[in-house]
LOGU-850642 format. One line per field, with one value per residue (C-alpha): residue number from 0; residue in one letter; z, x, y. Coordinates in steps of 0.1 Angstrom, whole numbers, plus 5000, padded with zeros to 4 digits. Example, Ala and Ser with C-alpha at 12.3 -4.5 7.8 and 13.67 -1.06 7.14 Angstrom:
BEGIN
i [0 | 1]
aa [a | s]
c3 [5078 | 5071]
c1 [5123 | 5137]
c2 [4955 | 4989]
//
This chain:
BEGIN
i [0 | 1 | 2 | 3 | 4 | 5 | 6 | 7 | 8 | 9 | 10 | 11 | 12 | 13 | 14 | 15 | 16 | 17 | 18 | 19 | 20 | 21 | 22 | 23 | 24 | 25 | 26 | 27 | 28 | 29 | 30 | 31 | 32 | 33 | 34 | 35 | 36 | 37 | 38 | 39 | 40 | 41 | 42 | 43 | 44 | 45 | 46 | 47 | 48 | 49 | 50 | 51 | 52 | 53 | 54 | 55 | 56 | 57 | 58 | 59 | 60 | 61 | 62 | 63 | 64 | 65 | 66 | 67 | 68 | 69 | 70 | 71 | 72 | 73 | 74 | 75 | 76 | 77 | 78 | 79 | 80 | 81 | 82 | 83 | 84 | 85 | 86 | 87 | 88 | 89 | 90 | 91 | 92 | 93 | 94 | 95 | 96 | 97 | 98 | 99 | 100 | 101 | 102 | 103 | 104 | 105 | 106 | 107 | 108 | 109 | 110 | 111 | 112 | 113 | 114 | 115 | 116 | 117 | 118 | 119 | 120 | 121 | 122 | 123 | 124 | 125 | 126 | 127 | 128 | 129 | 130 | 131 | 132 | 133 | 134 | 135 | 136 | 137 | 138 | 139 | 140 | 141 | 142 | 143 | 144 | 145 | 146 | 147 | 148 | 149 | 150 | 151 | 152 | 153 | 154 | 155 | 156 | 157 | 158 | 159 | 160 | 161 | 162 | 163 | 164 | 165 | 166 | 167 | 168 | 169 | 170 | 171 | 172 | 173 | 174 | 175 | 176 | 177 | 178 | 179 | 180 | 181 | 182 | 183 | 184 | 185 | 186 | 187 | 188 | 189 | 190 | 191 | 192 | 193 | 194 | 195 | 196 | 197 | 198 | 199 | 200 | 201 | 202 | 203 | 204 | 205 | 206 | 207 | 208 | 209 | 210 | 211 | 212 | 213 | 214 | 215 | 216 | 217 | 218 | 219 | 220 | 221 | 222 | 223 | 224 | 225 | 226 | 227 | 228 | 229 | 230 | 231 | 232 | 233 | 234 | 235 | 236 | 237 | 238 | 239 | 240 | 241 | 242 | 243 | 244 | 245 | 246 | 247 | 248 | 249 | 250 | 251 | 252 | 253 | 254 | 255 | 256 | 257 | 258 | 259 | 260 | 261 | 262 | 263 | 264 | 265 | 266 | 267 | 268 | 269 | 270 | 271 | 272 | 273 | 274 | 275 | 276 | 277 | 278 | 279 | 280 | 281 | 282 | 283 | 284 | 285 | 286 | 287 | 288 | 289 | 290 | 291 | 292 | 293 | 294 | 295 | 296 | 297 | 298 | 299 | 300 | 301 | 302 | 303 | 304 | 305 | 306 | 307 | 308 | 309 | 310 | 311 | 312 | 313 | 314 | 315 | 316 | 317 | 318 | 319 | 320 | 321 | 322 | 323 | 324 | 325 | 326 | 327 | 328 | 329 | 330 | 331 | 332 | 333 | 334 | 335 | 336 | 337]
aa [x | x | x | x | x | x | x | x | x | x | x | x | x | x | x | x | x | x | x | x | x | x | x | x | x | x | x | x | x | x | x | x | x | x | x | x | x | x | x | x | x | x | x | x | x | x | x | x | x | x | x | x | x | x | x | x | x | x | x | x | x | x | x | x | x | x | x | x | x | x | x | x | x | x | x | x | x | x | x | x | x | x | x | x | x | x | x | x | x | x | x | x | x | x | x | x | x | x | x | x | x | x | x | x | x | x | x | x | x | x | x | x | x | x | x | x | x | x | x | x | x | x | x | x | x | x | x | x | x | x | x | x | x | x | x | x | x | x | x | x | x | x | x | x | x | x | x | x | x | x | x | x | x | x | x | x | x | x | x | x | x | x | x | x | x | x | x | x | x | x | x | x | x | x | x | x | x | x | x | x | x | x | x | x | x | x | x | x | x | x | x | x | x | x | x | x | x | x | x | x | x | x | x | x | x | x | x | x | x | x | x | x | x | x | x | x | x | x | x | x | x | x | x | x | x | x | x | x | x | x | x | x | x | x | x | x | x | x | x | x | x | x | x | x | x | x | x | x | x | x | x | x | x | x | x | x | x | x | x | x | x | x | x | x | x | x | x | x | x | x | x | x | x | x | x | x | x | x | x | x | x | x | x | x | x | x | x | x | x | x | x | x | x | x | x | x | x | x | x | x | x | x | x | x | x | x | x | x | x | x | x | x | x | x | x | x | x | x | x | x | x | x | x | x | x | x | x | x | x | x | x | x | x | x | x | x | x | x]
c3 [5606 | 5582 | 5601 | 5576 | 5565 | 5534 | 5497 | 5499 | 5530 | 5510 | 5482 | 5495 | 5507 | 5471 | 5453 | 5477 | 5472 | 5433 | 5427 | 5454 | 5432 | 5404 | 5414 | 5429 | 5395 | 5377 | 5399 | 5418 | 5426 | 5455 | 5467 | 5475 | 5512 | 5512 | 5536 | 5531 | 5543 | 5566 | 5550 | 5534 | 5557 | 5588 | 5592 | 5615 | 5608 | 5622 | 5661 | 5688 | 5694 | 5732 | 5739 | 5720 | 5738 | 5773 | 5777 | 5762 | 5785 | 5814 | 5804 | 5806 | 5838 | 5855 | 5842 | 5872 | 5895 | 5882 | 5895 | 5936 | 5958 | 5963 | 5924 | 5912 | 5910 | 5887 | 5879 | 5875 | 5844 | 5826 | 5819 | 5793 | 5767 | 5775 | 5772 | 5736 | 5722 | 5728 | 5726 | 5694 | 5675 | 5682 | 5683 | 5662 | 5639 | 5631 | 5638 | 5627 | 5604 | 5583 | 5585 | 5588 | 5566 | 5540 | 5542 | 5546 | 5557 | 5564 | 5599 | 5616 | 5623 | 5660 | 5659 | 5634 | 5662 | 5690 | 5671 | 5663 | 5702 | 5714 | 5690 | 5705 | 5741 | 5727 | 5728 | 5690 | 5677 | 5661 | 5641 | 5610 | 5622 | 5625 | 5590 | 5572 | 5581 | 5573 | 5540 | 5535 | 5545 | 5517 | 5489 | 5494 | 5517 | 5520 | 5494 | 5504 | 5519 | 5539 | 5574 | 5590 | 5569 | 5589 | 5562 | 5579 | 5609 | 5633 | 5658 | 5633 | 5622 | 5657 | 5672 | 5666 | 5640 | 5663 | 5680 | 5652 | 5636 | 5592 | 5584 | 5549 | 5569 | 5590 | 5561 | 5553 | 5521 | 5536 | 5556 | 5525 | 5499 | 5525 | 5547 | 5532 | 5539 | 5580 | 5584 | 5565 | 5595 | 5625 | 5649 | 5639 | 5631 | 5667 | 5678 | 5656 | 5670 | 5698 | 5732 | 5723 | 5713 | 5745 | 5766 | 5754 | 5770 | 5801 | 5807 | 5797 | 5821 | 5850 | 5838 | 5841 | 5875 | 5890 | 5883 | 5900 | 5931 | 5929 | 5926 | 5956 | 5979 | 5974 | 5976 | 6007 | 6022 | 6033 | 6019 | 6021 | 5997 | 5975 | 5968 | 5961 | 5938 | 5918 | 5920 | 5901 | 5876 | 5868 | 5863 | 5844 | 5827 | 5815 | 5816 | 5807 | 5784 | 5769 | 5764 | 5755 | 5721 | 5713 | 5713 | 5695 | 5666 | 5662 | 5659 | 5626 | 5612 | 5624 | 5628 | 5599 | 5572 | 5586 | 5598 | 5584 | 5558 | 5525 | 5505 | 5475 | 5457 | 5467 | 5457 | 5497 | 5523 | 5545 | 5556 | 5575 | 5609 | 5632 | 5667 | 5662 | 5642 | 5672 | 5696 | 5675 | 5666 | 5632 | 5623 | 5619 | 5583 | 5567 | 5535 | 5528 | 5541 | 5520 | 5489 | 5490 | 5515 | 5511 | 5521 | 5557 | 5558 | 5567 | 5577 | 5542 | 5548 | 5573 | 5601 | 5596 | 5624 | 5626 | 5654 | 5644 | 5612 | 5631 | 5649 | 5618 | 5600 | 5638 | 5633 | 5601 | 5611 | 5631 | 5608 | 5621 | 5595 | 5556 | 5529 | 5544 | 5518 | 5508 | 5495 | 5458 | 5449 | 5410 | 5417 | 5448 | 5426 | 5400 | 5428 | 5450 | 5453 | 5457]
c1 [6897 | 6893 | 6894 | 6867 | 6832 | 6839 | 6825 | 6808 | 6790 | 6772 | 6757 | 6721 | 6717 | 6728 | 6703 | 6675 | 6682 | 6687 | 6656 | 6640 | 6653 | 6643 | 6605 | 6602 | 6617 | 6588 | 6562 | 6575 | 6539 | 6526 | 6499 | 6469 | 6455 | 6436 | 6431 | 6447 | 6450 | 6470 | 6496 | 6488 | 6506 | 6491 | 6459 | 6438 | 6468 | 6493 | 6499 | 6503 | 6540 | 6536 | 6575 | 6566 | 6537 | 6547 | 6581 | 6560 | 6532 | 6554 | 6575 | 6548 | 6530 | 6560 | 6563 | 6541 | 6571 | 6596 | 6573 | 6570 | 6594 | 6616 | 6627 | 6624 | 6653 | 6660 | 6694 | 6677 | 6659 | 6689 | 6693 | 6664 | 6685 | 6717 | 6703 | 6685 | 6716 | 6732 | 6709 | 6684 | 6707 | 6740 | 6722 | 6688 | 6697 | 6732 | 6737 | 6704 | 6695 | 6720 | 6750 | 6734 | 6704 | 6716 | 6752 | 6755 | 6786 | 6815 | 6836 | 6859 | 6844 | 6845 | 6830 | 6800 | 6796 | 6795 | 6770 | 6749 | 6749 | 6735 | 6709 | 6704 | 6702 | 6672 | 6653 | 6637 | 6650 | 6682 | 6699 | 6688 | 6654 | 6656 | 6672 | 6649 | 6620 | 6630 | 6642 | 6607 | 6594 | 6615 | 6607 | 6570 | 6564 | 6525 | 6520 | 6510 | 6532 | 6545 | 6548 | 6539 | 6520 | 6496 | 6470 | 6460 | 6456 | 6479 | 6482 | 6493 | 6518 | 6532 | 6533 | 6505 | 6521 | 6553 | 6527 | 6514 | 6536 | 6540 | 6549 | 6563 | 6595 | 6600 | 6614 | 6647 | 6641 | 6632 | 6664 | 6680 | 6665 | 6670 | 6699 | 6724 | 6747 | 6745 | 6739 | 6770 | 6786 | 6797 | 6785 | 6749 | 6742 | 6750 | 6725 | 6701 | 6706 | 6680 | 6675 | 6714 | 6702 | 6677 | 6704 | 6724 | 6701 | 6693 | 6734 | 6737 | 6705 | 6725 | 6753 | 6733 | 6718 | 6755 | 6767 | 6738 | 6745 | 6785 | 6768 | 6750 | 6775 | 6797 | 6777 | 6756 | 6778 | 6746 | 6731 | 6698 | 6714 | 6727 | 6695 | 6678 | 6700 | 6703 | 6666 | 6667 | 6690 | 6668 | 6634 | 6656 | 6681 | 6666 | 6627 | 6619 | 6646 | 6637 | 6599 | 6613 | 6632 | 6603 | 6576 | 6597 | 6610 | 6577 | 6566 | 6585 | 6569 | 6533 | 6537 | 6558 | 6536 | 6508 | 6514 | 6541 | 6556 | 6572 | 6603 | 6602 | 6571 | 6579 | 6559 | 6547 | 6535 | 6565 | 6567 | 6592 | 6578 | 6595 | 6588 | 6604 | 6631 | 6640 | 6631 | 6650 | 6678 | 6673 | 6654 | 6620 | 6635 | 6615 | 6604 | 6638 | 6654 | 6628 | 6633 | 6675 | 6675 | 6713 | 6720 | 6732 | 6721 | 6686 | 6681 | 6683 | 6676 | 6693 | 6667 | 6667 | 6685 | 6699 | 6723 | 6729 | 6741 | 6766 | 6778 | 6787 | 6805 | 6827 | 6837 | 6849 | 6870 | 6888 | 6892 | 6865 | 6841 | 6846 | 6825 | 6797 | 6771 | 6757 | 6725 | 6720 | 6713 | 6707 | 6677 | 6663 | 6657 | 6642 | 6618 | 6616 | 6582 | 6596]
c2 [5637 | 5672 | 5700 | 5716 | 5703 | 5678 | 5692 | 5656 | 5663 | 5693 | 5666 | 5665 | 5698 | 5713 | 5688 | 5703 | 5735 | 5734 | 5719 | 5745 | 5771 | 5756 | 5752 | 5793 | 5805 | 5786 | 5797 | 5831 | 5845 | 5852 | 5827 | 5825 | 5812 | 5785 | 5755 | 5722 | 5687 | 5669 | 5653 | 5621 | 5602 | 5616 | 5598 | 5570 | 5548 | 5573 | 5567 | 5592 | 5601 | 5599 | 5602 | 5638 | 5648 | 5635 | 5658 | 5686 | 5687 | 5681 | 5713 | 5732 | 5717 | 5730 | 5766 | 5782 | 5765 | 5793 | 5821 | 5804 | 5827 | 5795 | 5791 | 5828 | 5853 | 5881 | 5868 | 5835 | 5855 | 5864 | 5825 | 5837 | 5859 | 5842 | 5806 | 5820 | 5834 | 5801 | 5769 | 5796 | 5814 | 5793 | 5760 | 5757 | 5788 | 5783 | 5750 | 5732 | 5758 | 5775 | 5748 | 5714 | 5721 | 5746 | 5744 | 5783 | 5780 | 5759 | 5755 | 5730 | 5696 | 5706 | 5737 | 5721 | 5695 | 5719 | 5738 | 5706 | 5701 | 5729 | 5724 | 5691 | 5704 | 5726 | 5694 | 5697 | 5661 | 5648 | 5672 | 5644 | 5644 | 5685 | 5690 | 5661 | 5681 | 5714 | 5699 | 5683 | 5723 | 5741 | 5713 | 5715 | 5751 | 5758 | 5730 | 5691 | 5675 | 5704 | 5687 | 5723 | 5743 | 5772 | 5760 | 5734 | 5751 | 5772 | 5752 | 5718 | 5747 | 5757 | 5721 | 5698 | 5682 | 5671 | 5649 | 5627 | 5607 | 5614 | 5582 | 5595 | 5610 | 5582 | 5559 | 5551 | 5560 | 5594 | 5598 | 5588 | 5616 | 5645 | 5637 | 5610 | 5638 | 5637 | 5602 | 5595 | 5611 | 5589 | 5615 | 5621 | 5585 | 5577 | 5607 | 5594 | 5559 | 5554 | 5577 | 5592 | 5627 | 5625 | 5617 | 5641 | 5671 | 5650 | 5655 | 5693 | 5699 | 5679 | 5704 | 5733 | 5721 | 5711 | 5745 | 5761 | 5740 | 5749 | 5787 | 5779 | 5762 | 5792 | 5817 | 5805 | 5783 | 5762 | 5732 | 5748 | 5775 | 5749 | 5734 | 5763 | 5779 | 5746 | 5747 | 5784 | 5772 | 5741 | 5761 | 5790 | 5773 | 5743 | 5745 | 5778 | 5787 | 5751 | 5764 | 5793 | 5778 | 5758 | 5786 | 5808 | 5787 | 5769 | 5800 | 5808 | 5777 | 5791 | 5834 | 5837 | 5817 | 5838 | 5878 | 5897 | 5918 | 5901 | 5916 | 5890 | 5871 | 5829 | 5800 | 5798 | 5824 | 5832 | 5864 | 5886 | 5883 | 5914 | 5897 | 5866 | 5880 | 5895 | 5866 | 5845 | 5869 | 5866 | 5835 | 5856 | 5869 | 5844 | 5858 | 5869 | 5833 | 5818 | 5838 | 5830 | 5796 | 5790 | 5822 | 5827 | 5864 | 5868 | 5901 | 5922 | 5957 | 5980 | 5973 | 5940 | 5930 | 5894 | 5885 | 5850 | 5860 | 5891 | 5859 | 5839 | 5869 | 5876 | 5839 | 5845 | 5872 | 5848 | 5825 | 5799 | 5802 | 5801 | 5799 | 5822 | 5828 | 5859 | 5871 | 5860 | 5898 | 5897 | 5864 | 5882 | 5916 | 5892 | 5887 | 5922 | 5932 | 5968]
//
């Protein structure tokens, strides 16, 4: 097996993007708000996705657990900016984001896969699922058939539309336009395939919830100690820092379409979103991300801090990471609103 990501893998992700350039250098205005639709293929036919809405209610059901004396603990807490470094800006943001859908970058097969797995243990679909969507996003951003555009309502944008199923990217003629590239790949058809990629985060959570009880036992000693400190790493390392990814990277497909600063005039309404750019370490960029989407960088000016992208270039130091792409400076000044 290559040690690097095969120049064949990149196929449909350089299609995507060429013809994403293509359609913000014909219309690089600024648009205007305006409500749309649901996406055509969202309608009476379209069922409830129950094994969606079930997990997601139940998350949050159990949120008020975290706070009873029994499962809280300060250290317990830190699981929060440790678990989003790891399973955010590791996972979702590198992994998801910058390799998978835009080929940012390239890395050893094993390091790809570890990334892709910790974006599958953030709960937010297959990685083919993930990247089909966000492919689906870029093509069409604000525009019908965005699957999450703000302008049909913020809460579609944030997560109402993971609920209903869009029968236009459920096709294998879908997965086929937008991610030939991953599901050529052994590993991703077999997460695809399937409860796998479900499975996949029930064992990391037993993981997570193993170590708290090896914590526990030596620690306390007791088996009342055991149980409880398990209990903490459960609520803190697997239900809230779960919520915790969701709310904060649906929110760059709600917050950051809707309040926000914007750097360069795109054919969609993304904007540079501060507070998720730092919740996300560095995802929140989204004006700048959307304006140059192959780029890896997505903080562009000196305060625009973004983590996962300080991350990326340390790998490369060490050789891990090649082929990290840079900001596109001469087409982003073609569109600087400064």
């Amino acid at each position: 097996m290559s040690t690097v990501t095969k120049k064949s893998s990149k196929t449909s992700s350089q299609a995507y993007d060429a013809s994403l350039d293509e359609l913000i250098e014909k219309d690089s205005v600024v648009t205007q708000r305006g409500r749309l639709p649901k996406p055509e293929k969202v309608d009476k036919d379209s069922r409830i996705l129950w094994e969606y809405v079930i997990p997601v209610v139940v998350m949050h059901l159990l949120i008020p657990l975290a706070f009873l004396p029994y499962f809280f603990s300060w250290w317990g807490v830190l699981f929060m900016p440790i678990g989003n470094y790891i399973f955010t800006s590791l996972g979702i943001g590198a992994g998801y984001h910058r390799l998978l859908t835009h080929r940012g970058f390239t890395c050893p097969r094993w390091l790809e896969y570890t990334l892709s797995t910790l974006g599958v243990c953030s709960l937010q679909d297959s990685p083919a699922r993930w990247v089909l969507v966000h492919r689906v996003h870029h093509q069409h951003s604000d525009h019908q058939p965005d699957p999450h555009t703000p302008r049909v309502s913020c809460f579609w944008a944030h997560m109402g539309w993971l609920f209903i199923d869009n029968r236009e990217l459920s096709t294998a003629a879908a997965y086929d336009k937008y991610v030939r590239d991953l599901m050529r790949d052994g590993y991703y058809r077999w997460l695809q395939r399937g409860i796998n990629w479900v499975l996949v985060y029930v064992y990391h959570a037993i993981a997570i919830v193993a170590v708290g009880a090896a914590v526990g036992w030596l620690w306390t000693g007791t088996t009342a100690g055991t149980l409880q400190t398990a209990g903490q790493f459960a609520m803190w390392g697997v239900v809230m820092r779960t919520v915790f990814t969701w709310h904060v990277t649906w929110g760059i497909n709600s917050f950051s379409h809707m309040w926000g600063y914007r750097n360069y005039q795109t054919r969609e309404d993304s904007r540079n979103n501060w507070l998720f750019a730092l919740l996300t370490n560095g995802e929140g960029w989204h004006n700048n991300h959307h304006a140059d989407p192959r780029s890896a960088q997505h903080g562009h000016r000196w305060w625009e801090i973004d983590l996962t992208y300080l991350s990326l270039l340390a790998l490369e130091k060490v050789g891990l990471v090649k082929d990290l792409v840079r900001p596109n400076h001469s087409a982003l000044e073609r569109k600087s609103v400064a």
